[in-house]
C-alpha positions in Angstrom: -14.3 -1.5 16.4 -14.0 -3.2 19.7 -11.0 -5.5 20.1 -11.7 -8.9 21.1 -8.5 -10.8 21.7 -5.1 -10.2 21.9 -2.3 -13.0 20.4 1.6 -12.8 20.9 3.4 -15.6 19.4 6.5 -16.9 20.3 9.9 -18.4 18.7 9.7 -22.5 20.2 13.6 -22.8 18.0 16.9 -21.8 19.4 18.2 -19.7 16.6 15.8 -18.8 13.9 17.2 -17.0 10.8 15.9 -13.6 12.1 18.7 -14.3 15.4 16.1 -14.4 17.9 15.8 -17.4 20.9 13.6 -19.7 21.8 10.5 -17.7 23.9 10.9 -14.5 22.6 8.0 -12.8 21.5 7.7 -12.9 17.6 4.5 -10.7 17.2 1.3 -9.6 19.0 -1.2 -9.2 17.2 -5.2 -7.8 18.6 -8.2 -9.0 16.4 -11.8 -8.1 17.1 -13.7 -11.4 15.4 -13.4 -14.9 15.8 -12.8 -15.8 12.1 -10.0 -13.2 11.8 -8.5 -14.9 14.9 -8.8 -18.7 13.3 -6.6 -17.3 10.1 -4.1 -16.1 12.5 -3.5 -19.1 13.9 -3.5 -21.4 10.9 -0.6 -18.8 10.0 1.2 -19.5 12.8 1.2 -23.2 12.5 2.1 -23.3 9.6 5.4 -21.4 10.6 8.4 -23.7 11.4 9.8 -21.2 14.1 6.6 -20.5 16.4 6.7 -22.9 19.0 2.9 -21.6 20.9 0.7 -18.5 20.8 -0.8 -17.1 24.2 -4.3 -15.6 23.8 -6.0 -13.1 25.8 -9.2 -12.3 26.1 -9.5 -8.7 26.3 -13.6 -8.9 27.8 -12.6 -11.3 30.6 -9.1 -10.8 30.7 -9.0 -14.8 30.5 -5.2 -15.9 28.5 -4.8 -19.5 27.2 -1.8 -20.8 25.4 -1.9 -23.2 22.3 1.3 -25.1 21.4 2.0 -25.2 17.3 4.1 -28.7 17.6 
């Protein structure tokens, strides 16, 4: 299996329950198809305490970041 994108997730709150701050990395995450990718991030939106998501493509090395709020 070839691994497609990479996704790290991070806390947009100050003090979630699990004591981390705001812009802390809450989880990476690598995923090798698009579909696999789209349930990720309906996860994470649905999350009160992610604030964005940076993706990276791992063919072109290309990152973008998608804001949850």
């Amino acid at each position: 299996m070839v691994w497609r994108w990479r996704v790290s997730a991070f806390y947009g709150v100050d003090d979630p329950d699990n004591g981390k701050r705001r812009g802390m990395c809450a989880i990476t995450m690598t995923h090798a198809t698009e579909p696999s990718l789209m349930v990720e991030l309906a996860a994470f939106r649905q999350r009160s305490d992610i604030g964005w998501v940076d993706i990276v493509d791992l063919q072109t090395s290309e990152q973008r970041r998608e804001y949850m709020r």
